[in-house]
TORBA-615374 format. One record per residue (C-alpha): residue in three letters; chain; x, y, z. Coordinates in nm, 3 decimals, always signed. Layout:
<nodes>
 res chain       X       Y       Z
 ALA     A       X       Y       Z
...
</nodes>
This chain:
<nodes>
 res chain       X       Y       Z
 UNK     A  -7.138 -22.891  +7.190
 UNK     A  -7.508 -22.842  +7.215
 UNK     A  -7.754 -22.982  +6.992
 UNK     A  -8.140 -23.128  +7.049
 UNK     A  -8.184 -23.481  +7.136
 UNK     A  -8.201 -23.743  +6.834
 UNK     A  -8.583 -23.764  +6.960
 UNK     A  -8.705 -23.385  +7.006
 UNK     A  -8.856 -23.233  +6.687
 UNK     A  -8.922 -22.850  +6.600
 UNK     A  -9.256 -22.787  +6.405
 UNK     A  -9.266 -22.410  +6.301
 UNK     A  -9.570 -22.181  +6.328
 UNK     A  -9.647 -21.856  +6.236
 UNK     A  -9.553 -21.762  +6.606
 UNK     A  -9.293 -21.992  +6.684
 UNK     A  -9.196 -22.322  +6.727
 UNK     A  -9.316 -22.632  +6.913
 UNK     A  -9.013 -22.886  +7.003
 UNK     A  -9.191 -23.232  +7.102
 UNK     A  -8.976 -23.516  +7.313
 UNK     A  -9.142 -23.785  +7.132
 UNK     A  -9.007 -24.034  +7.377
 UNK     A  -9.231 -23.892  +7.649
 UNK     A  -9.495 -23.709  +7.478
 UNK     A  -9.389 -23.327  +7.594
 UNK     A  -9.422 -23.039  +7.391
 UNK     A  -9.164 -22.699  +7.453
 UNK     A  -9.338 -22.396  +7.257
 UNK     A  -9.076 -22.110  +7.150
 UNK     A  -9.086 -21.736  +7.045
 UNK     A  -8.931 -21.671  +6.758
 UNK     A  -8.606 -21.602  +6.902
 UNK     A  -8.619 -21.953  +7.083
 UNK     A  -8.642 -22.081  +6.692
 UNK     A  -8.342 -21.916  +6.592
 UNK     A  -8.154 -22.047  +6.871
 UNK     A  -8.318 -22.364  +6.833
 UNK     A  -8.283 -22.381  +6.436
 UNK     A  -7.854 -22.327  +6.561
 UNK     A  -7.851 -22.628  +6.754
 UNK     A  -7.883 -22.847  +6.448
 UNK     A  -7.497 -22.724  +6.393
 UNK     A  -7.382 -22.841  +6.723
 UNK     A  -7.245 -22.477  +6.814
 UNK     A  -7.065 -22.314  +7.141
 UNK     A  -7.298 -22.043  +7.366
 UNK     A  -7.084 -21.763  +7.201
 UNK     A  -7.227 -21.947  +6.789
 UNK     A  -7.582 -21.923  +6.947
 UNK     A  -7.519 -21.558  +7.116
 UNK     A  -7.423 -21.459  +6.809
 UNK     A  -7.644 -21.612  +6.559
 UNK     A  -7.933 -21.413  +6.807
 UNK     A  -7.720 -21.086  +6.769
 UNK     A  -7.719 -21.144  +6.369
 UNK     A  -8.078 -21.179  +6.385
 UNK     A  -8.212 -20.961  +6.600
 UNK     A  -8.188 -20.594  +6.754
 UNK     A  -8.040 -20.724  +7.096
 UNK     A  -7.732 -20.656  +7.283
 UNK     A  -7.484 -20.898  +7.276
 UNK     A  -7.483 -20.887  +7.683
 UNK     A  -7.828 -20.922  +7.689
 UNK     A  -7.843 -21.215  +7.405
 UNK     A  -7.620 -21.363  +7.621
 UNK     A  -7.775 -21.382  +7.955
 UNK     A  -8.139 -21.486  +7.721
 UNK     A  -8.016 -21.780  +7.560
 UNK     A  -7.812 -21.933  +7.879
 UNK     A  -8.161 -21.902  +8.053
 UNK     A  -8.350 -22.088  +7.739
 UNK     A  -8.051 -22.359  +7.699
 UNK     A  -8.072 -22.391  +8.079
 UNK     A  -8.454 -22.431  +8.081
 UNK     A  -8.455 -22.686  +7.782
 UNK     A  -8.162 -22.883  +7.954
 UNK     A  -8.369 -22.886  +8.261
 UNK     A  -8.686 -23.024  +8.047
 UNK     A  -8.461 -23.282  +7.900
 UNK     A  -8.501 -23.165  +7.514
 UNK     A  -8.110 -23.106  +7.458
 UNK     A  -7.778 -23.229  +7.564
 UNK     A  -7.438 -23.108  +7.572
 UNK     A  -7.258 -22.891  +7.812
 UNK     A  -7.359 -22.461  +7.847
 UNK     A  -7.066 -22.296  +7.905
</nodes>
């Protein structure tokens, strides 16, 4: 299960999202399909939930979804604004 740390926050903006680590002060701005995968995470769900909550949303291949949001979970693990294990 993935899901943001009990610390991170999401603020919404007309272009976006900023998640803030308010432990250490860093902000994480995201597009709006980083929101929607972001906006998932409060539901604790499995790379395929996220894939397809992107595919539901969005004109993208499923492949392609895929490949997107491993990269963003990878990149926000890596900056320390979620936990779990990415399949």
């Amino acid at each position: 299960m993935l899901r943001l740390k009990p610390w991170v926050t999401m603020s919404t903006n007309d272009e976006g999202a900023l998640l803030l680590d308010s432990r250490r002060g860093v902000y994480w701005h995201l597009d709006p399909v980083g929101v929607s995968v972001a906006e998932a995470l409060e539901r604790e769900p499995s790379l395929d939930d996220l894939v397809q909550a992107v595919t539901a949303e969005f004109d993208v291949d499923a492949n392609v979804a895929k490949r997107d949001v491993r990269r963003l979970l990878k990149d926000l693990k890596k900056a320390r604004l979620i936990e779990g294990r990415i399949a």
